[in-house]
Every structure is written in structure tokens, then in C-alpha cells.
CHARMM internal coordinates of N, CA and C (Angstrom, degrees):
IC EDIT
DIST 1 N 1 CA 1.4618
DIST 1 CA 1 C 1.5226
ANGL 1 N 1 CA 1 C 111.13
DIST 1 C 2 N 1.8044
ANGL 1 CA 1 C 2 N 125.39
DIHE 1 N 1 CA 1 C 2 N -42.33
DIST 2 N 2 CA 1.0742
ANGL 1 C 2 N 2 CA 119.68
DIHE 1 CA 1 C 2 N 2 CA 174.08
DIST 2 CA 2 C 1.7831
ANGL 2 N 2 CA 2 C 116.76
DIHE 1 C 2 N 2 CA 2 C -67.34
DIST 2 C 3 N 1.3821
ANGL 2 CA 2 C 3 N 111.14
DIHE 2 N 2 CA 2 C 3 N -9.68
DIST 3 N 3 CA 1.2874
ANGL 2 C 3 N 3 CA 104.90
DIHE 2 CA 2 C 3 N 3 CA -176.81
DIST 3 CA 3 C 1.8784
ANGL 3 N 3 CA 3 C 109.51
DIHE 2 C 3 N 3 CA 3 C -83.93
DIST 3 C 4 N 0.9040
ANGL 3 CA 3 C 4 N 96.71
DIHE 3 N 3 CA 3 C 4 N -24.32
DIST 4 N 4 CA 1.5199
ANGL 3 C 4 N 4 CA 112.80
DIHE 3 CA 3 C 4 N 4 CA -177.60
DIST 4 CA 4 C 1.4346
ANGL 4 N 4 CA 4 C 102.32
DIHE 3 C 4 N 4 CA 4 C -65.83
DIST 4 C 5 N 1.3292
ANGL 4 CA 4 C 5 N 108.37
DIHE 4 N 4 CA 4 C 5 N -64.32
DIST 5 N 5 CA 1.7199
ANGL 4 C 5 N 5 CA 116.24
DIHE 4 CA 4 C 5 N 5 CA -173.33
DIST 5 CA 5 C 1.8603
ANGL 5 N 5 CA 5 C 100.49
DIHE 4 C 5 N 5 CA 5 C -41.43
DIST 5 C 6 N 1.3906
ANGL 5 CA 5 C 6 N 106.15
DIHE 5 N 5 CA 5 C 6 N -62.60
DIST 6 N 6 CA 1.5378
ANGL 5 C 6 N 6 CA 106.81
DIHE 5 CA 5 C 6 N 6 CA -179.76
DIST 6 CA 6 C 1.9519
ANGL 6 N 6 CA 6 C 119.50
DIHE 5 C 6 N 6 CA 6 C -56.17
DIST 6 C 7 N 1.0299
ANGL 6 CA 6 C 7 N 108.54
DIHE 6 N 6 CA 6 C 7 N -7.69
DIST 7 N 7 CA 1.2266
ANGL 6 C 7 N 7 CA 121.34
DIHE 6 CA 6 C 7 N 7 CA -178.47
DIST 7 CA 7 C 1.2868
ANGL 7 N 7 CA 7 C 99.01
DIHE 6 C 7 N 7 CA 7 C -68.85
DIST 7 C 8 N 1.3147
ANGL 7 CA 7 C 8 N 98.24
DIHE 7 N 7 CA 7 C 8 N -79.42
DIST 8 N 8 CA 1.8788
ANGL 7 C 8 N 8 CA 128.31
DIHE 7 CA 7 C 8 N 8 CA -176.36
DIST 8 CA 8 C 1.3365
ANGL 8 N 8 CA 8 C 76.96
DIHE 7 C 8 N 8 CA 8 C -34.30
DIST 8 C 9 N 1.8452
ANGL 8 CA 8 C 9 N 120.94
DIHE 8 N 8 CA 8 C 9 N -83.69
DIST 9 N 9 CA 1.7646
ANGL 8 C 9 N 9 CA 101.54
DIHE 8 CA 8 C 9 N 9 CA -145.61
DIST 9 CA 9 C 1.3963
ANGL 9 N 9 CA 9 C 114.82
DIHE 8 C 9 N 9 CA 9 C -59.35
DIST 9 C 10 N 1.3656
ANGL 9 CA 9 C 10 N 118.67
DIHE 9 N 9 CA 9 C 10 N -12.52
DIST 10 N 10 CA 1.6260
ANGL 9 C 10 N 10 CA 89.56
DIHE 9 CA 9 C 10 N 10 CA 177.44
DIST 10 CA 10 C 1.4359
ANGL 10 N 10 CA 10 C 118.99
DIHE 9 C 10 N 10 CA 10 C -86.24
DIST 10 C 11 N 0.9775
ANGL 10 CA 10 C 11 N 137.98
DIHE 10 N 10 CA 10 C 11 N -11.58
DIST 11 N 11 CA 1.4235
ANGL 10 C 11 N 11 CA 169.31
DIHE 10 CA 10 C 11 N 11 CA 170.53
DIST 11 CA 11 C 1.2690
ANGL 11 N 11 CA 11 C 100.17
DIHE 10 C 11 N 11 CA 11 C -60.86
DIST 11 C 12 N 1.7170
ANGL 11 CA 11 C 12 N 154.01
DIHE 11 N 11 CA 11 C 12 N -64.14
DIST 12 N 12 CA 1.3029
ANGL 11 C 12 N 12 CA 138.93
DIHE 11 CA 11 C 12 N 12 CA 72.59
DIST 12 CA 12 C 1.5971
ANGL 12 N 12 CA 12 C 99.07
DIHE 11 C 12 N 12 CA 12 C 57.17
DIST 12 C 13 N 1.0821
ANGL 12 CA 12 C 13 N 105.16
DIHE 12 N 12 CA 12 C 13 N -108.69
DIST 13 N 13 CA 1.3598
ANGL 12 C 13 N 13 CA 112.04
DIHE 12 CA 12 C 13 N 13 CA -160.46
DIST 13 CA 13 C 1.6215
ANGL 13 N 13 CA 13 C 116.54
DIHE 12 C 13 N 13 CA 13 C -61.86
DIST 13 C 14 N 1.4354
ANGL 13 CA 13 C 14 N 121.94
DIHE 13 N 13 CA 13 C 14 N -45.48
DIST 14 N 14 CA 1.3695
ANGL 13 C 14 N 14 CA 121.06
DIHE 13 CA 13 C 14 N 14 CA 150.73
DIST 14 CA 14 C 1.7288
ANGL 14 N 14 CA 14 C 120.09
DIHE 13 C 14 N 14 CA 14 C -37.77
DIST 14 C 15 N 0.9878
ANGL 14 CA 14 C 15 N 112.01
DIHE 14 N 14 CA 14 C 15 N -33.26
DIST 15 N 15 CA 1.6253
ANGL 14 C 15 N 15 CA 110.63
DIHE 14 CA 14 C 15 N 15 CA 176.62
DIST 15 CA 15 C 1.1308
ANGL 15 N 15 CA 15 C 107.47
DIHE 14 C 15 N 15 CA 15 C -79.84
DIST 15 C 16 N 1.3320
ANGL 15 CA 15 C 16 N 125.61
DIHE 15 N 15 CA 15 C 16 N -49.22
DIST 16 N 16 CA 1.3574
ANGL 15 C 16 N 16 CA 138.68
DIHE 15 CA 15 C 16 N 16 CA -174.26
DIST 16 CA 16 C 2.0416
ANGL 16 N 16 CA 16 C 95.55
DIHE 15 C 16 N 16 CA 16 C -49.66
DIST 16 C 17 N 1.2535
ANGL 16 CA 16 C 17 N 108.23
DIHE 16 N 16 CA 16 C 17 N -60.68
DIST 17 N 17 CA 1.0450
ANGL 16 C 17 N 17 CA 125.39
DIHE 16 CA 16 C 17 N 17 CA -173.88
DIST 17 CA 17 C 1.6746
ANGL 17 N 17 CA 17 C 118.21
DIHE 16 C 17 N 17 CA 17 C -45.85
DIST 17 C 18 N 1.0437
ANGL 17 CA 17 C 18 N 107.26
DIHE 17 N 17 CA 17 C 18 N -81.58
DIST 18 N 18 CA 1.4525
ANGL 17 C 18 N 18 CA 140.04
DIHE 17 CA 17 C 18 N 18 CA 141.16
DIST 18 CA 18 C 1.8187
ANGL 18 N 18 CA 18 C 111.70
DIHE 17 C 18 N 18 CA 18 C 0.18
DIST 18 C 19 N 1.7473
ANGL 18 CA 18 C 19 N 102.75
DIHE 18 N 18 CA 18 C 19 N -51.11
DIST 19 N 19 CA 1.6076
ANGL 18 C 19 N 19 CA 108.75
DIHE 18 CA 18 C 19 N 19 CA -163.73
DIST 19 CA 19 C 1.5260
ANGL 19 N 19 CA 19 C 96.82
DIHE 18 C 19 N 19 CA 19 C -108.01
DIST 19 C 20 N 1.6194
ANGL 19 CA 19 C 20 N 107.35
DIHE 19 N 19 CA 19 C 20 N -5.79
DIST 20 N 20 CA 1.6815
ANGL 19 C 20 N 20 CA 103.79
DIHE 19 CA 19 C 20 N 20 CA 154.44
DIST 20 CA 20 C 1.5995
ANGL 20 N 20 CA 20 C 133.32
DIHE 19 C 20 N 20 CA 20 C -56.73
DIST 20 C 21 N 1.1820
ANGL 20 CA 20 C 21 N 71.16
DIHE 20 N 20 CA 20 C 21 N -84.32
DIST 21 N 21 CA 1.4744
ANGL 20 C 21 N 21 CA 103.15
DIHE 20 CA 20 C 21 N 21 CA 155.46
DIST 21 CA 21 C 1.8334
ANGL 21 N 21 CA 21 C 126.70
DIHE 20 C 21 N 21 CA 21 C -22.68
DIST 21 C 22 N 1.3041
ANGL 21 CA 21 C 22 N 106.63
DIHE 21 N 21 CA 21 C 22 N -68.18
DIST 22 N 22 CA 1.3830
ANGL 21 C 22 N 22 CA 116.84
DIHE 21 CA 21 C 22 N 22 CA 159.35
DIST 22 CA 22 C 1.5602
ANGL 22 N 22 CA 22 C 121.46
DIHE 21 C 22 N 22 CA 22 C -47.93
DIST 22 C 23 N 1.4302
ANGL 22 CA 22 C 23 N 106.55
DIHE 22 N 22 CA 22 C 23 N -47.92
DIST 23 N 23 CA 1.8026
ANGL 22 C 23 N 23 CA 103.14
DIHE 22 CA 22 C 23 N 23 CA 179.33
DIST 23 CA 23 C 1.4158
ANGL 23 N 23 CA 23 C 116.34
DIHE 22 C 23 N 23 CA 23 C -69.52
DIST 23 C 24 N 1.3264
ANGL 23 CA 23 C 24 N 123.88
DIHE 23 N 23 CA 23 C 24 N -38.50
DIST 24 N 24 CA 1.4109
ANGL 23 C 24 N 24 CA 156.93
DIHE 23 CA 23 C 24 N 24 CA 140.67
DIST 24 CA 24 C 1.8131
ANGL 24 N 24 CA 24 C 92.39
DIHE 23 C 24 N 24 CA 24 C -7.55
DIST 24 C 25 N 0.8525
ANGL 24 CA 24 C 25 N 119.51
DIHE 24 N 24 CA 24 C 25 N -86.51
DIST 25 N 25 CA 1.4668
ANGL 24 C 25 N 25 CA 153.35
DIHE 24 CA 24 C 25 N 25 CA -173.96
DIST 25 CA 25 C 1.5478
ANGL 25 N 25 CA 25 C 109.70
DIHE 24 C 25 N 25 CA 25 C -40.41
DIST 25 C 26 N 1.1672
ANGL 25 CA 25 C 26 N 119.57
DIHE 25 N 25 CA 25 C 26 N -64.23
DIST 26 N 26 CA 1.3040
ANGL 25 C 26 N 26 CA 145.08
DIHE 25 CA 25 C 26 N 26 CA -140.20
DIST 26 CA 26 C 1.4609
ANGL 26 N 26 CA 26 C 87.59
DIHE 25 C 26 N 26 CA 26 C -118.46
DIST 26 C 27 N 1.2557
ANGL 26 CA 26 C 27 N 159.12
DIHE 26 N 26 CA 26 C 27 N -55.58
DIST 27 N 27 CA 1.5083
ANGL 26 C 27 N 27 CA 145.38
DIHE 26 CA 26 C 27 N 27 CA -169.66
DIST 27 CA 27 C 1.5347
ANGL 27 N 27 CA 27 C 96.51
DIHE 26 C 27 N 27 CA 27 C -138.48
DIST 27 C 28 N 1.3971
ANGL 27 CA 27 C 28 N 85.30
DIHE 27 N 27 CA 27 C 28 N 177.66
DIST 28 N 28 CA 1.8595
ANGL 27 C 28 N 28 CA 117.59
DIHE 27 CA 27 C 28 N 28 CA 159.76
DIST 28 CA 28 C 1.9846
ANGL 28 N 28 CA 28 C 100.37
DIHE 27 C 28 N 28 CA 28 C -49.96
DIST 28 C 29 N 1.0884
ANGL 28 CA 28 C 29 N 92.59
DIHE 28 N 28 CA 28 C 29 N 120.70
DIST 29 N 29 CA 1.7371
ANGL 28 C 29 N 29 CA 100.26
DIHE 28 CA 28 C 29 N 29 CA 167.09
DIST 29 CA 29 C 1.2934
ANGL 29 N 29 CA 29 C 112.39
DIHE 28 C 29 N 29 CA 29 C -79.39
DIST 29 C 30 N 1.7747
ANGL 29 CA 29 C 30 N 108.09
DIHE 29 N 29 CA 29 C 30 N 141.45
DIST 30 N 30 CA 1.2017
ANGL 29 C 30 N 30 CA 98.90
DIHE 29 CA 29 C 30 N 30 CA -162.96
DIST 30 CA 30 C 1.5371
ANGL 30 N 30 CA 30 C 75.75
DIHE 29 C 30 N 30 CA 30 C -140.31
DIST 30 C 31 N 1.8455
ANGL 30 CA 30 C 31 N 80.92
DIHE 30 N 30 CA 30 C 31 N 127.71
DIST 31 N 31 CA 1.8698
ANGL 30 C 31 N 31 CA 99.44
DIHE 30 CA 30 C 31 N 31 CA 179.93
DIST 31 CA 31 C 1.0763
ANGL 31 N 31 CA 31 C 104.34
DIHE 30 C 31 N 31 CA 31 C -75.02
DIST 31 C 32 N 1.8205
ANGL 31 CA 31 C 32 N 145.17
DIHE 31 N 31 CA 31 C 32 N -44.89
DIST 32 N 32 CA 1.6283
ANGL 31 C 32 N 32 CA 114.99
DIHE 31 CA 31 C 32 N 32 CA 174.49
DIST 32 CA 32 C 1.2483
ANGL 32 N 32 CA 32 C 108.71
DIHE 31 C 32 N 32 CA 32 C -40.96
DIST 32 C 33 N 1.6050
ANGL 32 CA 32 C 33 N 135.93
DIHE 32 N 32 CA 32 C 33 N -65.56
DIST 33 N 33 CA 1.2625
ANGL 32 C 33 N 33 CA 138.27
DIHE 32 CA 32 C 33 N 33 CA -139.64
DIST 33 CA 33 C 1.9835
ANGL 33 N 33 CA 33 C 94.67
DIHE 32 C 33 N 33 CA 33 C -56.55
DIST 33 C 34 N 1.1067
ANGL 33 CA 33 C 34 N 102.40
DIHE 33 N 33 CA 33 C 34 N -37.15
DIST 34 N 34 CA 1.5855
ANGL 33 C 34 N 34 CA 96.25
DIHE 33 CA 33 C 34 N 34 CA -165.94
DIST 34 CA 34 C 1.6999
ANGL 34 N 34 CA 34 C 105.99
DIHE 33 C 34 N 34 CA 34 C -82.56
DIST 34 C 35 N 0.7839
ANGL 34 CA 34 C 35 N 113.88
DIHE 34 N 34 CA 34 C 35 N -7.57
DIST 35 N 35 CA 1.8612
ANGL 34 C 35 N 35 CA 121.77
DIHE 34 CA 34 C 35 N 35 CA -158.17
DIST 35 CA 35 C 1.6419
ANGL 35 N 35 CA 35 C 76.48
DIHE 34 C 35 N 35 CA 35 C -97.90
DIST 35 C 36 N 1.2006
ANGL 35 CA 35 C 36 N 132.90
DIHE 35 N 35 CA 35 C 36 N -36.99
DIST 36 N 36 CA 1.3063
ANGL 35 C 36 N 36 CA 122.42
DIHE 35 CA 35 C 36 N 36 CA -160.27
DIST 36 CA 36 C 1.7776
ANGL 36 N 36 CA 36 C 100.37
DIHE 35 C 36 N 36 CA 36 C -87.44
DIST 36 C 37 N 0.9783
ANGL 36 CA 36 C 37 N 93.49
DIHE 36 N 36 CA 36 C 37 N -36.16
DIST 37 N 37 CA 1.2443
ANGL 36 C 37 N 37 CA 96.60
DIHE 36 CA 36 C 37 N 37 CA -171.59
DIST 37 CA 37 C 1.8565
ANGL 37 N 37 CA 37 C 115.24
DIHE 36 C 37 N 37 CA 37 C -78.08
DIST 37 C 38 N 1.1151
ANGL 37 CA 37 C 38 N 113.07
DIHE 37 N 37 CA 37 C 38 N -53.78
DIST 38 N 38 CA 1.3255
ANGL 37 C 38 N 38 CA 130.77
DIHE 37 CA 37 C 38 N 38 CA 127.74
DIST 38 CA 38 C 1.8891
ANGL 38 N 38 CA 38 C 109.32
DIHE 37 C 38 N 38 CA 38 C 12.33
DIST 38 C 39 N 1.3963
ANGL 38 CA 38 C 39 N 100.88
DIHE 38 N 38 CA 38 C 39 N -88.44
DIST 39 N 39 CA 1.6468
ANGL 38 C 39 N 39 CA 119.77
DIHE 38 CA 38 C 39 N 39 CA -177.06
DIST 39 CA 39 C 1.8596
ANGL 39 N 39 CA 39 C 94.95
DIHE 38 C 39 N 39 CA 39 C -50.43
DIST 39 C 40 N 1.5063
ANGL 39 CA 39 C 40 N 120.09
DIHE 39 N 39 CA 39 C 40 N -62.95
DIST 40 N 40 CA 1.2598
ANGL 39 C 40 N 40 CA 128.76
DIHE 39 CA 39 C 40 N 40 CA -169.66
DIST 40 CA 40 C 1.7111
ANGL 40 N 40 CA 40 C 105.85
DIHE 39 C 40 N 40 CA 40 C -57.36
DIST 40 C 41 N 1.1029
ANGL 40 CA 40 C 41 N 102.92
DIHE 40 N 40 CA 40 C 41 N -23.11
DIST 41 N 41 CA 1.8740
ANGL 40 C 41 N 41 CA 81.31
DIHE 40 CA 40 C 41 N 41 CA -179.25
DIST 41 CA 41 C 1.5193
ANGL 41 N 41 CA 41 C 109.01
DIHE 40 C 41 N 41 CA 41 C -90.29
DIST 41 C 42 N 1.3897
ANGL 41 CA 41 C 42 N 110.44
DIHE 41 N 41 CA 41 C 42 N -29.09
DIST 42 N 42 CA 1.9030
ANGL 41 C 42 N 42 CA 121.91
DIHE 41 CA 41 C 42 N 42 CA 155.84
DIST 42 CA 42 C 1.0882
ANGL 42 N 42 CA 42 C 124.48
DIHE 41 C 42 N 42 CA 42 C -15.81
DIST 42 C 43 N 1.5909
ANGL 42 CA 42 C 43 N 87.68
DIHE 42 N 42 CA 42 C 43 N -65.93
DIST 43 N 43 CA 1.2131
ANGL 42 C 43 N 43 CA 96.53
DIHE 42 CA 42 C 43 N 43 CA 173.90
DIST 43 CA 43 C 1.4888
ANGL 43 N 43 CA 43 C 144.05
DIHE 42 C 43 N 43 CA 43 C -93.23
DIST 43 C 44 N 1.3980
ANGL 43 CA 43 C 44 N 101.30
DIHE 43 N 43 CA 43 C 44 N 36.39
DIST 44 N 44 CA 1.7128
ANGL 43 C 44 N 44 CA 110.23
DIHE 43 CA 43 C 44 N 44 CA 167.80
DIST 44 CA 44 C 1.1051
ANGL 44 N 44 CA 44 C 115.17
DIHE 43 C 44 N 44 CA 44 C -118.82
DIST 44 C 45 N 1.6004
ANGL 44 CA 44 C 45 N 118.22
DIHE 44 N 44 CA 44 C 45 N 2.36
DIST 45 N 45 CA 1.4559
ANGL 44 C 45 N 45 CA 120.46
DIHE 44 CA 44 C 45 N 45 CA 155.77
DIST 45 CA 45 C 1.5683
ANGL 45 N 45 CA 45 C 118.37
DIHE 44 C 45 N 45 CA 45 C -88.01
END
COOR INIT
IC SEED 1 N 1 CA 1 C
IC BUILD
């Protein structure tokens, strides 16, 4: 069960990563969007 949990978070964190990266990329970065997002991945640990 603990191996699973660590699964999910990196998986988690690759997206997190991943949907940086892309906005980054693709437009003007927008520091709310990441600060929000940011707080939300916090908080699933």
C-alpha cells in the first residue's frame, strides 16, 4: 500500500512537472496560475 501511495505522488509530480513546463512553453507564464497550483500539489502530501 505504501508503495502505491509513492507511485501516485510521483505521477503527481510528473504532471505537475510536465503542465509547468508546457504553460512555460506555450504562453506568457502566469505566476497566480502556478502559486495555485503550487499550494494544490502541497497539499496531497
Amino acid at each position: 500500500m505504501k508503495q502505491k501511495n509513492k507511485i501516485n505522488a510521483m505521477i503527481a509530480v510528473i504532471l505537475l512537472v510536465s503542465g509547468i513546463y508546457y504553460t512555460v512553453s506555450s504562453s506568457s507564464f502566469n505566476i497566480e496560475f502556478f502559486r495555485t497550483t503550487f499550494e494544490s500539489i502541497l497539499g496531497i502530501f
